[in-house]
C-alpha positions in Angstrom: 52.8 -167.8 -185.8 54.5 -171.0 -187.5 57.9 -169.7 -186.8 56.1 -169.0 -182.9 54.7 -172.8 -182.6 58.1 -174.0 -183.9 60.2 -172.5 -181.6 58.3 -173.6 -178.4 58.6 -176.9 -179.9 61.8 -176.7 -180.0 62.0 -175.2 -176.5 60.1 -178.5 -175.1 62.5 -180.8 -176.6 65.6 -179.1 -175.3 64.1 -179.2 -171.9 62.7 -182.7 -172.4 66.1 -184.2 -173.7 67.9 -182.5 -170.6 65.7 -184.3 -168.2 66.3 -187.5 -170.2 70.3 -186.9 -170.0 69.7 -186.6 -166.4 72.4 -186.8 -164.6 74.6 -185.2 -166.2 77.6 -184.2 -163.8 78.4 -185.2 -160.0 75.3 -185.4 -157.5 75.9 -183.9 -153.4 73.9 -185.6 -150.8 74.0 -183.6 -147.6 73.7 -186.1 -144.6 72.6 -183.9 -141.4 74.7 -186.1 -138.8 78.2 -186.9 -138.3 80.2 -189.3 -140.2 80.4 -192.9 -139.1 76.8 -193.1 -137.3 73.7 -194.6 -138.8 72.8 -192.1 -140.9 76.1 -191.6 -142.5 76.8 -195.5 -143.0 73.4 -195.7 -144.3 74.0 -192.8 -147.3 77.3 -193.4 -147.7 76.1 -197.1 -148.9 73.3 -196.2 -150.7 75.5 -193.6 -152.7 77.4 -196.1 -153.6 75.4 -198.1 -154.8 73.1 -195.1 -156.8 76.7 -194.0 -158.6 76.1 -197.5 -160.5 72.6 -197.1 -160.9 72.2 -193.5 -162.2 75.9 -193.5 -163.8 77.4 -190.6 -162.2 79.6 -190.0 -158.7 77.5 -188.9 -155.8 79.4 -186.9 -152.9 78.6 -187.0 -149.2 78.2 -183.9 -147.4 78.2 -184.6 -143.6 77.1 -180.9 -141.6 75.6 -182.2 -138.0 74.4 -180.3 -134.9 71.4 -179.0 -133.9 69.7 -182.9 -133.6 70.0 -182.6 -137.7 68.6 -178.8 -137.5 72.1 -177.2 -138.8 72.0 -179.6 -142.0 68.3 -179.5 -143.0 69.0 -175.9 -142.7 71.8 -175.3 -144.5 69.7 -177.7 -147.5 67.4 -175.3 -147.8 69.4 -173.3 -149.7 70.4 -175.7 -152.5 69.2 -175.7 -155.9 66.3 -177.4 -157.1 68.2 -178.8 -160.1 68.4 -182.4 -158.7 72.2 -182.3 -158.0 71.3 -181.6 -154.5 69.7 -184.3 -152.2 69.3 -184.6 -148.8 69.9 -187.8 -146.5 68.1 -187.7 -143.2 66.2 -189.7 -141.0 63.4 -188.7 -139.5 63.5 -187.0 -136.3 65.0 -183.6 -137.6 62.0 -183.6 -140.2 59.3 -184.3 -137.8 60.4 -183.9 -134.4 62.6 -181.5 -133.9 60.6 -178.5 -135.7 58.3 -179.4 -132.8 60.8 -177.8 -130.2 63.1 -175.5 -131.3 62.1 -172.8 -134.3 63.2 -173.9 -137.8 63.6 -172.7 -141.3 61.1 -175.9 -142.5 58.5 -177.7 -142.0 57.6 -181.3 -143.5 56.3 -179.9 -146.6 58.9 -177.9 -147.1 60.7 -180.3 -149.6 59.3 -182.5 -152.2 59.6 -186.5 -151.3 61.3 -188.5 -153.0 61.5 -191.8 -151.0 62.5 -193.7 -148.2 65.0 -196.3 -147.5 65.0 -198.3 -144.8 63.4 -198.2 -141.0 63.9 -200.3 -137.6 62.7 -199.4 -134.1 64.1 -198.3 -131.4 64.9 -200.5 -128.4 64.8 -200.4 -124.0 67.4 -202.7 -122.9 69.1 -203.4 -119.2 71.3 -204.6 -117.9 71.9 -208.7 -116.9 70.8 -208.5 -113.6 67.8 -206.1 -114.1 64.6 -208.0 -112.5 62.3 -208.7 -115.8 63.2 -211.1 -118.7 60.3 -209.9 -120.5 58.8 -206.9 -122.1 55.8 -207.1 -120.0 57.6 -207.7 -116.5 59.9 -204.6 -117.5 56.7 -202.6 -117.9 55.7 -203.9 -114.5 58.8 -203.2 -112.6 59.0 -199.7 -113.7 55.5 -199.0 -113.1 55.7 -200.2 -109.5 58.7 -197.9 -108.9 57.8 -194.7 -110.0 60.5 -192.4 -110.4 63.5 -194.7 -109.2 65.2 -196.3 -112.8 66.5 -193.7 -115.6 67.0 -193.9 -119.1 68.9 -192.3 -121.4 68.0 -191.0 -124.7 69.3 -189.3 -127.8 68.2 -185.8 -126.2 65.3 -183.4 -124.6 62.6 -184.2 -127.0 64.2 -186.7 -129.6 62.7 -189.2 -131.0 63.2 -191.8 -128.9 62.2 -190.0 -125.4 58.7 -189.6 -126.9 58.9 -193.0 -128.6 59.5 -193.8 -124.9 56.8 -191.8 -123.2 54.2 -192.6 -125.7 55.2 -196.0 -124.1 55.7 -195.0 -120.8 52.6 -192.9 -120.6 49.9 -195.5 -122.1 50.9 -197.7 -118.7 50.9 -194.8 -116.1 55.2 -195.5 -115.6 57.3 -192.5 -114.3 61.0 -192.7 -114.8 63.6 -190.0 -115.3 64.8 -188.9 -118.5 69.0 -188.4 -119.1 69.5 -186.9 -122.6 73.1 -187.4 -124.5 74.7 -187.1 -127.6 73.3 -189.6 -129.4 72.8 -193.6 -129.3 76.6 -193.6 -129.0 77.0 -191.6 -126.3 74.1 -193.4 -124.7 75.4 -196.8 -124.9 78.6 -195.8 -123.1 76.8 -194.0 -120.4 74.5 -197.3 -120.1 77.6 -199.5 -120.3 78.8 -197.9 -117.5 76.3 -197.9 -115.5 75.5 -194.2 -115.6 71.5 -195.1 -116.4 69.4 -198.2 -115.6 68.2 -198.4 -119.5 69.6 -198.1 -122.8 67.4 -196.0 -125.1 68.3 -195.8 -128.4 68.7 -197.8 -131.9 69.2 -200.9 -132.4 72.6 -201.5 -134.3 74.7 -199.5 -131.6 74.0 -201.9 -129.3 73.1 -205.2 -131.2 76.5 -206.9 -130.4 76.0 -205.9 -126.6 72.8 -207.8 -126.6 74.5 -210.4 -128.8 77.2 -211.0 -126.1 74.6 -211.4 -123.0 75.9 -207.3 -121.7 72.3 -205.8 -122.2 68.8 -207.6 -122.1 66.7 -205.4 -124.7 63.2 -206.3 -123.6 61.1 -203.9 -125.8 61.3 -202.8 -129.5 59.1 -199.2 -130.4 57.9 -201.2 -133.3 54.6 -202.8 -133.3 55.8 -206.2 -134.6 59.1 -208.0 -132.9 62.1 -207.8 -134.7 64.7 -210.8 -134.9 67.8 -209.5 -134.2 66.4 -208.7 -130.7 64.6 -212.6 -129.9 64.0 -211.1 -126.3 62.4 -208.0 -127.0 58.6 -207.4 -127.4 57.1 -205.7 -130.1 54.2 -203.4 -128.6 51.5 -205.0 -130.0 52.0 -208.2 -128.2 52.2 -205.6 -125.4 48.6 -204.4 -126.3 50.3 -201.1 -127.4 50.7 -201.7 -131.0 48.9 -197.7 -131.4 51.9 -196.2 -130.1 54.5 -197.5 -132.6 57.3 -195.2 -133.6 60.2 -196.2 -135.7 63.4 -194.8 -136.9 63.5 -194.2 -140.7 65.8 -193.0 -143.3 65.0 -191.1 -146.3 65.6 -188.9 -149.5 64.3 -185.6 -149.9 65.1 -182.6 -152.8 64.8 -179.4 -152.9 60.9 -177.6 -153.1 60.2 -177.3 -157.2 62.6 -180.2 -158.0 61.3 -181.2 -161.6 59.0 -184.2 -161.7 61.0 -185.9 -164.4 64.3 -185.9 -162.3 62.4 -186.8 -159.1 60.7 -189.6 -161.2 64.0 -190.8 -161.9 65.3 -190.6 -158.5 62.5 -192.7 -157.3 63.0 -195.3 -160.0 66.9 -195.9 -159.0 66.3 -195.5 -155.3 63.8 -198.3 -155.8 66.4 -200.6 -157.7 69.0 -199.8 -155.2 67.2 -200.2 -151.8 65.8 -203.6 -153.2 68.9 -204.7 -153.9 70.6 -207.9 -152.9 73.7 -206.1 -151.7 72.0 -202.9 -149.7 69.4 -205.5 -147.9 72.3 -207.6 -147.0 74.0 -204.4 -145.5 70.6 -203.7 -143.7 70.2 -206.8 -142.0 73.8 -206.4 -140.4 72.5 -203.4 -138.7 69.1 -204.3 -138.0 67.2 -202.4 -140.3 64.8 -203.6 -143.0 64.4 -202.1 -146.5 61.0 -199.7 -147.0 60.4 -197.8 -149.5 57.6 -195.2 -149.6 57.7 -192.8 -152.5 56.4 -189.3 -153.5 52.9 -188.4 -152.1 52.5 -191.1 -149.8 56.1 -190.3 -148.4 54.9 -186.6 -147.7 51.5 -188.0 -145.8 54.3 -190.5 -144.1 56.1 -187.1 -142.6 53.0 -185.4 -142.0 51.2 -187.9 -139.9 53.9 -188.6 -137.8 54.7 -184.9 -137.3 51.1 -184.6 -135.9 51.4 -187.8 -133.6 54.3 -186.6 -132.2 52.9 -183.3 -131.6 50.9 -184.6 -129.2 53.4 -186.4 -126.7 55.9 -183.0 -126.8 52.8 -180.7 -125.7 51.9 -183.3 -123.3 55.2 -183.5 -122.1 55.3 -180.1 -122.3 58.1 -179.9 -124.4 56.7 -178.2 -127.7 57.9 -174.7 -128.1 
């Protein structure tokens, strides 16, 4: 029995001091977009940053398509040893499972935290007849049907950050999915569709330069790199807030220990001078919501957005 107790003791430690060495080799983050967008700027920075904090390299894995589908999926079948993370923001976690089928769900991974958010934004063009948020709310309702606006695709995030919007104030418009905000912004540029739909950062130095009036953020407080664009709740719509936001997930029965210590450095990191610096350039603002509450986080939005797809009829 004493040689019994002794050897389980000695069983704990080994596992106890690997956790503490943790990490111990090179850590993959697969980013579910291409390289160069949001997404991938985003990680790529933050790994940077994290090789310093947790003292070990960290590789990018970039594996796109399927409005972040293909990559989430392929994820699923990495080990839970916390050399595997993903990067993601969160419309393949909570909107996308909505209307295709997919090998997840939000619980399917364990949180570890988020990063940063920002809104999305409606802008127009210079000669569009509204300056404010409230007079572009007017002029679309009383021309149902006539302006369009493009978004990042048939049931993306931002169409049903714009139709929770859209709906709340009786407005019809038509919908013209793309690529992406890139694609978007070109198509907007030229004139293809009245309204830009999309994040903030693609078209920041558009607005910047007087090309595009954004005159509504999908965040319920303003933002300031946008000075012209009204937050919902000053639009009485603060209740239908939906925000763009970047997290970390791991694998489902990741250890608590390394997770613990994921959190800890992703906390350092996201706080620090240099990433918030990076943030502001692109509009975003650090947030960091960590373990359980980051799971409730994907949940309740999952459910929100649940409603607008069936409404829209758009939920598989």
């Amino acid at each position: 029995m004493k040689t019994l107790t002794l050897g389980a003791a000695a069983l704990l430690l080994g596992a106890t001091t690997a956790q503490a060495e943790y990490p111990e080799r090179p850590i993959e983050i697969t980013v579910p977009a291409p390289a160069g967008g949001g997404t991938d700027t985003s990680a790529r920075m933050l790994a940077t940053l994290l090789e310093g904090e947790l003292g070990t390299s960290i590789a990018i894995l970039n594996a796109a398509g399927g409005g972040g589908s293909v990559g989430v999926t392929q994820f699923m079948q990495a080990r839970n040893d916390g050399y595997s993370l993903l990067a993601t923001w969160n419309s393949p976690i909570t909107t996308v499972p909505q209307m295709q089928p997919t090998a997840y769900a939000p619980d399917s991974f364990v949180p570890v935290a988020s990063t940063s958010q920002t809104a999305y934004t409606l802008c127009v063009a210079p000669g569009f007849p509204a300056e404010t948020g409230e007079e572009f709310l007017a002029e679309l309702a009383a021309n149902p049907g006539r302006y369009t606006y493009g978004n990042d695709g048939i049931g993306g995030t931002m169409q049903l950050a714009a139709e929770r919007i859209f709906q709340a104030r009786g407005i019809e418009t038509i919908a013209v999915p793309f690529g992406g905000a890139g694609e978007t912004l070109q198509n907007f540029l030229g004139g293809h569709v009245d309204i830009y739909g999309g994040s903030i950062s693609p078209v920041l130095p558009y607005a910047q330069s007087g090309e595009a009036k954004c005159l509504i953020v999908t965040s319920a407080a303003a933002v300031p790199a946008l000075p012209q664009a009204a937050g919902l709740e000053e639009l009485g719509l603060g209740d239908k807030e939906t925000l763009l936001w970047r997290m970390v997930l791991a694998p489902a029965g990741t250890d608590q220990a390394i997770v613990d210590r994921l959190i800890a450095a992703l906390e350092t990191t996201v706080n620090s001078p240099e990433y918030t610096e990076f943030l502001a350039g692109v509009g975003e603002v650090p947030n960091v919501v960590t373990g359980p509450a980051l799971g409730e986080r994907l949940q309740g939005e999952y459910d929100a957005l649940a409603e607008v797809a069936q409404s829209l009829g758009l939920a598989q």
